[in-house]
N, C-alpha and C positions, 0 to 999 in steps of 0.2 A: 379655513376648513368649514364646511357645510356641517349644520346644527341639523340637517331634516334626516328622514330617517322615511323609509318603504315598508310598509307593511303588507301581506296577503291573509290571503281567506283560503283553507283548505278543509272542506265538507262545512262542519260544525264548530270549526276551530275557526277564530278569529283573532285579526290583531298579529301575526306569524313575523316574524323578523324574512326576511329577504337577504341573504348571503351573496359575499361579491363572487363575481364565476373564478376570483381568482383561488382560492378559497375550494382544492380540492386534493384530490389521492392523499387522503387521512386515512389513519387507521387506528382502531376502540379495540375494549374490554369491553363488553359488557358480564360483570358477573349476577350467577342466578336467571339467569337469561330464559328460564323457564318459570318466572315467576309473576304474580299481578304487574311488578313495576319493569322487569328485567325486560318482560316479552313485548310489552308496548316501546318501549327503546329502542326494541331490535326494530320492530313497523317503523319508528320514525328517522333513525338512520336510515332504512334502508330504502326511503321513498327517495333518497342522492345518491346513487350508487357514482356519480362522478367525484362529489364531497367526500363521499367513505369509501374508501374501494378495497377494506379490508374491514372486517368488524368478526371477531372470536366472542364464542358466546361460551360462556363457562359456567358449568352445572354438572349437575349430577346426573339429570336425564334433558334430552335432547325439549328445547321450546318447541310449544306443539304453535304451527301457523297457517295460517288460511294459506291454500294453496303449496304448504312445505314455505324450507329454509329459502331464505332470498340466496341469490347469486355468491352476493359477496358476502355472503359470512358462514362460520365454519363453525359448527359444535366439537368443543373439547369437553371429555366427560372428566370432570374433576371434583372432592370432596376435601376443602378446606379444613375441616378437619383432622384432615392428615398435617405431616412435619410440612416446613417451609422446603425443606430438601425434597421431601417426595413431589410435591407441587412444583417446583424448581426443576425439577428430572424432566418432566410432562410437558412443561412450556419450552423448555431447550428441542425436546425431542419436534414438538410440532413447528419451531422454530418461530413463534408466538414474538412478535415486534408490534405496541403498540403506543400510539402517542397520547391518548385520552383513555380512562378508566373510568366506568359508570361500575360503583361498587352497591349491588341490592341485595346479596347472599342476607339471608335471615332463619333461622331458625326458632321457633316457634315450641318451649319446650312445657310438657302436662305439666298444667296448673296443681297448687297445692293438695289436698282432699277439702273440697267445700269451699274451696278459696276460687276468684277468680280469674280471668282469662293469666291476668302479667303477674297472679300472686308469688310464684317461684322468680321472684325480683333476683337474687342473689346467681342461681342456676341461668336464669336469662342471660345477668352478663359475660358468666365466665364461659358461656356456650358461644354468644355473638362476638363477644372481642376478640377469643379465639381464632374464627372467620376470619375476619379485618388483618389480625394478626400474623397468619400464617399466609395469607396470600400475600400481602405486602412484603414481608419479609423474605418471601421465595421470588420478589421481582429483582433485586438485585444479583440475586444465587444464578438468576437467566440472564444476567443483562437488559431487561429492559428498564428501560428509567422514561416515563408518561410523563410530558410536559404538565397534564393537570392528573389528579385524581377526586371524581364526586361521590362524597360516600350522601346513601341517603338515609335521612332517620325520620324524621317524622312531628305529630303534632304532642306525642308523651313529651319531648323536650321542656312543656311548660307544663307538666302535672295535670294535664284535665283529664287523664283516667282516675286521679286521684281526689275528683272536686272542682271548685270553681277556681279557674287562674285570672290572674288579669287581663281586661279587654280592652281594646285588642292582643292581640298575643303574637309581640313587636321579638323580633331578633334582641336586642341589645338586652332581653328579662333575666334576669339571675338565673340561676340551676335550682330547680326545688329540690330538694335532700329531706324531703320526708321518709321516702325509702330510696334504695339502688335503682337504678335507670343504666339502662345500656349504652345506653347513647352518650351519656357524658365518658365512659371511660372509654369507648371507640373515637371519640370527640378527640381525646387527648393523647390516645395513643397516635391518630391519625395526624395528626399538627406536630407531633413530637418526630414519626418518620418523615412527614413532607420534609421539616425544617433539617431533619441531618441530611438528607439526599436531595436537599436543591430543589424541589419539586412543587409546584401551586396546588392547592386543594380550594373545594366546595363544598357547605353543607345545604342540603335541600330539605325542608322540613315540611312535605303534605299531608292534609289532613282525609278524612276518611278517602280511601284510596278505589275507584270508580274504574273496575277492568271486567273483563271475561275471561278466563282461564282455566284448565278441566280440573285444577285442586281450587276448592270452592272456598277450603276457611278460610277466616279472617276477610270475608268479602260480603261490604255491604249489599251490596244487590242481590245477588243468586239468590237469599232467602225473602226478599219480595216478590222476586218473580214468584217464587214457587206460593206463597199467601196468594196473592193474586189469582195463581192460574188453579188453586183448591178450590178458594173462593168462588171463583166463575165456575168451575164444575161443580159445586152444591148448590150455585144458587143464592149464594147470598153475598153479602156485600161487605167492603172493605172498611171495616171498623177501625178507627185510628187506636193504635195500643195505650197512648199516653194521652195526657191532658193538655189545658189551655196553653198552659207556660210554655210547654215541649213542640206546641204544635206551632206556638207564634215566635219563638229564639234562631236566632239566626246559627246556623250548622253550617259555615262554609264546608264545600265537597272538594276533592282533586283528582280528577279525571286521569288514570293512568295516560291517557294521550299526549294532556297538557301538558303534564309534571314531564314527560318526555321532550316534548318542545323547547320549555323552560329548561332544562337541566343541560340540553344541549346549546342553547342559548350562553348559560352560564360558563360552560369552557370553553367556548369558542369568544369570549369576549374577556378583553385584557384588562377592562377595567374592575371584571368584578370576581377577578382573581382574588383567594384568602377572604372569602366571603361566606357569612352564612345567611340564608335565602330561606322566605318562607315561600312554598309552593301550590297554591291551589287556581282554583277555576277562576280566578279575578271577578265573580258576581256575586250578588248576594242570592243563599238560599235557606228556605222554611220550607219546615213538611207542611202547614198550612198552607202553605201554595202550590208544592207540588203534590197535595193527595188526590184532588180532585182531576188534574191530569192525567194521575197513574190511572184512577179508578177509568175516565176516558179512553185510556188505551186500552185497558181490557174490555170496554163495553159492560161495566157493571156501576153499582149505585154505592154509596160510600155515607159513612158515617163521623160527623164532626165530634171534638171530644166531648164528654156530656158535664153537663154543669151540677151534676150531683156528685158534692164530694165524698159517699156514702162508700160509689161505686169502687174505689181508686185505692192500692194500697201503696203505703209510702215506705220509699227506704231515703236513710241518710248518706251523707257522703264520707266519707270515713274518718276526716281526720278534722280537729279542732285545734286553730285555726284553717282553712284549706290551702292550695295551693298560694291563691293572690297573696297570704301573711297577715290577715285581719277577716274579721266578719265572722258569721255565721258557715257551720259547713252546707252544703246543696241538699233538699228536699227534691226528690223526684216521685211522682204520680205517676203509676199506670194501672189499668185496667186488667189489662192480659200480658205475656211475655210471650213473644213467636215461638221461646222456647217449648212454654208448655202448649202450646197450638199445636207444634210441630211432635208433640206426642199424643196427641187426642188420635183414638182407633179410628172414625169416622175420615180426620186428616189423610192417617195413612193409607187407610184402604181408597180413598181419592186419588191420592198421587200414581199409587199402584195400576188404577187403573188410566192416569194420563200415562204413565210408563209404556204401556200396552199400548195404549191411541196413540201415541208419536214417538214410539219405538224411541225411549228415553236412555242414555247413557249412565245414568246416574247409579241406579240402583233405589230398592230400597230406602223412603225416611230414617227407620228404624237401625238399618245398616250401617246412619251418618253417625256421627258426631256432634250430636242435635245441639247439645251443650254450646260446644267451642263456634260450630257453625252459625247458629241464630241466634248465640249469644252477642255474641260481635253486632250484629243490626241491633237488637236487642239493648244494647249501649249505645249505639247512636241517637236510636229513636228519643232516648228520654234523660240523653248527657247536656251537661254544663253547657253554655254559649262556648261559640267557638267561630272566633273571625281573624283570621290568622293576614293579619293587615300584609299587604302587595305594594304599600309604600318605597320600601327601600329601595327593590328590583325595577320600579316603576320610575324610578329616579335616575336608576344607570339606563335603563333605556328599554324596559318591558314591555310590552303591550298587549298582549297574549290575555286571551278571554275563551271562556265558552260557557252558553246558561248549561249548568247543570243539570237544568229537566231534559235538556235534549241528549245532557252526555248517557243519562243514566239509561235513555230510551235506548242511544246506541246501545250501550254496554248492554241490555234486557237481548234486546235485536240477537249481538252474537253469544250469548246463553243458548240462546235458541237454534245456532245456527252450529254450533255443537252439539246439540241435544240433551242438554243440560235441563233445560226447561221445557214445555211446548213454546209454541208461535203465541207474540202478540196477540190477540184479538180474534184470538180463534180458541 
């Protein structure tokens, strides 16, 4: 048996597995299918329409896609939320047979008062397991039974919204139980149905998550574009938010494309069946490296962090000891927060008027969800290391790469190309 293995290059993506031609007419779930992770899935199924030649995307509202739905796949409008029987009624009816499940449904529920993005830790789980829950359970109710199911969770699995975890931040890490996490009781409920109904499961754990999509929260990018393209319409230049430490720590990204590559890599390969999988862009990346690039793309001048520790207020990370189980909690430094940027009048009445100049979709600053929107970058810019080691998956036979400065350009690109933002460099 031959040990080599073929790799390809498609755009920005490198490193691509290469499927045998024998290796076709499958048919997916994708659930959430309108969402940062669900709708890039749908792009990378559907670039095989001979590999997939059925792909159901389930959601609530239809994935919005360059040029409409591909061929071979079909929007079912479904809300997990309902009983496993109402969900069961819907897939009988559409006659829904699939042999792989890409599970992204998430729900996103208001934070505490004055508490942050995941503080309703408790209301999180019993909303998300729910999800997980009721769809799984109405798959038996329709008779379909998926050789595999990938549910995907994420980088909270190792606690670095709650501080510093250990680095790398390897699969095989304990559970932090400082507070509830979603993810573990989806974790368990999801290995507890695989193993009564015979069936292989994956977990995919990426980290800040690199897409274009017209529901904006929870997405790093969209709130730089918009810094950015202020910025370039006042005239001044792109100040980094945080300090030295935040600007030189490695922040592995996961490019909704990649995490799509990989995750279908991961069910279509028998070895890495009952597996859980960390997910990102297999490079290393620093805003110290990419700010002087962003600022390039927009044709503006940019500002290193300043070495006056005067300027910088700190907060701590919450909890003593932090996630890793030893040491000090995390010290973060910033200067500004996009949040409050993105409420300065001067801000708004800019955006307002790039609205007007490139007939802008969005709406309104004032109209967002300034909070939950620019708070999420707002965490990245000035969180814990985060290198979510590619060892494991690299060993079954991974190879998949892409520089994140170019994913994020793409993902800027179709911002733009929705009208979510202005144009690059203009």
């Amino acid at each position: 048996m031959s040990n080599q293995q073929i790799v390809q290059t498609k755009g920005i993506y490198h490193g691509l597995p290469v499927y045998p031609s024998s290796l076709k007419g499958l048919t997916a779930i994708i659930t959430g299918a309108n969402g940062i992770s669900g709708n890039y899935m749908l792009r990378v199924l559907a670039q095989d329409p001979e590999r997939w030649k059925k792909i159901y995307c389930l959601s609530r509202r239809p994935p919005t896609m360059p040029g409409g739905l591909p061929k071979n796949a079909e929007h079912i409008a479904l809300d997990f939320l309902k009983s496993p029987v109402e969900i069961a009624d819907v897939l009988r009816e559409k006659n829904v047979k699939a042999e792989y499940v890409f599970f992204y449904s998430y729900v996103q529920v208001k934070p505490k008062v004055g508490g942050g993005l995941w503080s309703d830790a408790e209301e999180m789980c019993r909303v998300n397991v729910s999800l997980l829950q009721n769809f799984c359970e109405a798959l038996p109710l329709s008779d379909i039974k998926p050789k595999r199911i990938m549910l995907q969770t994420g980088a909270k699995n190792y606690g670095v919204h709650l501080g510093p975890s250990a680095i790398p931040q390897e699969e095989s890490a304990p559970r932090v139980v400082l507070e509830p996490n979603f993810y573990y009781p989806q974790e368990d409920f999801l290995w507890s149905f695989c193993n009564k109904h015979t069936i292989d499961w994956n977990v995919c754990m990426p980290a800040s998550i690199l897409g274009a999509v017209p529901e904006a929260a929870m997405n790093l990018v969209f709130p730089l574009g918009c810094y950015a393209s202020v910025q370039k319409h006042l005239g001044e230049k792109l100040e980094f938010p945080c300090d030295l430490k935040a600007w030189e720590t490695n922040r592995c990204m996961s490019s909704s494309k990649m995490n799509g590559y990989m995750e279908e890599w991961a069910v279509l390969n028998d070895g890495a069946k009952n597996e859980k999988f960390n997910t990102m862009d297999g490079t290393t990346f620093t805003w110290g490296n990419f700010w002087p690039k962003f600022a390039a793309w927009y044709g503006v001048g940019y500002e290193q962090p300043s070495m006056d520790s005067n300027v910088y207020t700190s907060v701590a990370s919450k909890y003593d000891p932090p996630p890793r189980g030893f040491g000090p909690p995390a010290t973060y430094r910033f200067r500004f927060r996009l949040v409050d940027w993105a409420k300065q009048a001067k801000v708004q009445r800019a955006w307002e008027e790039l609205n007007s100049k490139y007939d802008l979709t969005g709406g309104k600053l004032q109209d967002m969800d300034i909070d939950r929107i620019f708070g999420f970058t707002d965490g990245g810019l000035m969180g814990s290391p985060l290198d979510l080691t590619m060892n494991k998956a690299r060993k079954m036979g991974w190879h998949g790469f892409v520089d994140s400065n170019d994913a994020i350009k793409e993902v800027l690109g179709e911002f733009a190309d929705l009208k979510m933002i202005p144009p690059i460099g203009k």
